[in-house]
KEVEX-567998 format. One record per residue (C-alpha): residue in one letter; x, y, z. Coordinates in steps of 0.001 Angstrom, whole numbers. Example, Ala and Ser with C-alpha at 12.3 -4.5 7.8 and 13.67 -1.06 7.14 Angstrom:
BEGIN
  residuo     east    north       up
        a    12300    -4500     7800
        s    13670    -1060     7140
END
This chain:
BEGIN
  residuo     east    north       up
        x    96055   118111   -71463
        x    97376   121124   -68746
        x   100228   119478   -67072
        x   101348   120632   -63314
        x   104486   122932   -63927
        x   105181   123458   -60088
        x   103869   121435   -56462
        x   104195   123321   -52798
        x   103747   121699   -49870
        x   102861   123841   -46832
        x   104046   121711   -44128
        x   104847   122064   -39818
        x   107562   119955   -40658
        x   109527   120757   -44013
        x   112605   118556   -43031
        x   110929   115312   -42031
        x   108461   115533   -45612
        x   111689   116178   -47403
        x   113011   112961   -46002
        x   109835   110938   -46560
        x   109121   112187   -50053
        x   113321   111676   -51073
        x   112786   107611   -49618
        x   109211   107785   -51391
        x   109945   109049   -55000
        x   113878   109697   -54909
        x   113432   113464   -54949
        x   116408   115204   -53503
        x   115908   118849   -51894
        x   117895   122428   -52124
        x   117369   124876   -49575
        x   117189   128595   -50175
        x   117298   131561   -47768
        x   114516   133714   -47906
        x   113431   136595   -45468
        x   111942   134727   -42334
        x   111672   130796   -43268
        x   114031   128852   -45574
        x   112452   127385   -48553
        x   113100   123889   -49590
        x   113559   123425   -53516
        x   112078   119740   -54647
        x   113808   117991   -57157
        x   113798   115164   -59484
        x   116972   114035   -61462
        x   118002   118089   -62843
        x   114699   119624   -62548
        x   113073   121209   -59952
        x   109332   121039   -59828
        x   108520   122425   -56484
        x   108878   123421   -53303
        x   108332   123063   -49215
        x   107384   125911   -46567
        x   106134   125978   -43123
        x   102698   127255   -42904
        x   101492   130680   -42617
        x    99791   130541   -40001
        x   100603   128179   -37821
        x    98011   124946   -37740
        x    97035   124380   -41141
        x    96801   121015   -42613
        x    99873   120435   -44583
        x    98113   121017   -48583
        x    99562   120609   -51850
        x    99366   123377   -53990
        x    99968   122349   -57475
        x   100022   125267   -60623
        x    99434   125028   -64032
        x   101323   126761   -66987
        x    99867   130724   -67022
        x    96870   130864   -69324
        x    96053   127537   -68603
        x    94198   127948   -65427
        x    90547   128134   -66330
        x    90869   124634   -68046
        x    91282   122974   -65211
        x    89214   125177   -63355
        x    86006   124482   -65349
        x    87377   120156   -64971
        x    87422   120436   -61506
        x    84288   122340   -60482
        x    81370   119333   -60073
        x    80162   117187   -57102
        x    82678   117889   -54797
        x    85288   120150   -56186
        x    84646   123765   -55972
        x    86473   126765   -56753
        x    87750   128823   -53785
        x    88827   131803   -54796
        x    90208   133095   -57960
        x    90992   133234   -61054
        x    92850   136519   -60074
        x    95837   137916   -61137
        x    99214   137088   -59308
        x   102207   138554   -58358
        x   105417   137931   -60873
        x   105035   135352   -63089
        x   102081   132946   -61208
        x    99354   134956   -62353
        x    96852   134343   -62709
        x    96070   132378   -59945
        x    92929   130230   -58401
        x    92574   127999   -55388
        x    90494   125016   -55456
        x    89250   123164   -52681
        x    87997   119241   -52382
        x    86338   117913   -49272
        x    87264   115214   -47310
END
């Protein structure tokens, strides 16, 4: 079974879902500077499994965007795709080490 190695949120508000999600689950948050927006590191006990970042562009619903370990992909992939599910774009390669990478959508 492919397990999710890393979760992004793209969010209006990273702050307040950093709050929620902390009271929520008990994640605690590091920010990093980057060029342009900070980005929020998510973290549970030592590890860090993901992240938070305003959207690009401005307006989009706030999605998750989990990954899978590299080479793994097409698994779930070919799991997801059915009534519903459908592949969006992708499998292509990435930049660094999230390649390759795929975006699936569900409706609703």
């Amino acid at each position: 079974m492919n397990s999710i190695e890393w979760n992004e949120l793209i969010t209006p508000d990273p702050e307040a879902a950093a709050k929620f999600y902390g009271g929520l689950f008990g994640w605690t948050t590091e920010t990093m500077p980057m060029p342009g927006k900070p980005y929020t590191m998510l973290k549970h006990g030592e590890r860090f499994f993901g992240g938070l970042l305003s959207p690009t562009p401005p307006g989009l619903p706030p999605p998750w965007l989990p990954s899978v370990p590299p080479g793994k992909v097409h698994d779930p992939l070919d799991t997801a795709v059915g009534p519903g599910p459908r592949v969006a774009a992708g499998p292509e390669a990435g930049r660094g080490p999230a390649a390759p990478v795929a975006l699936g959508t569900c409706p609703g």
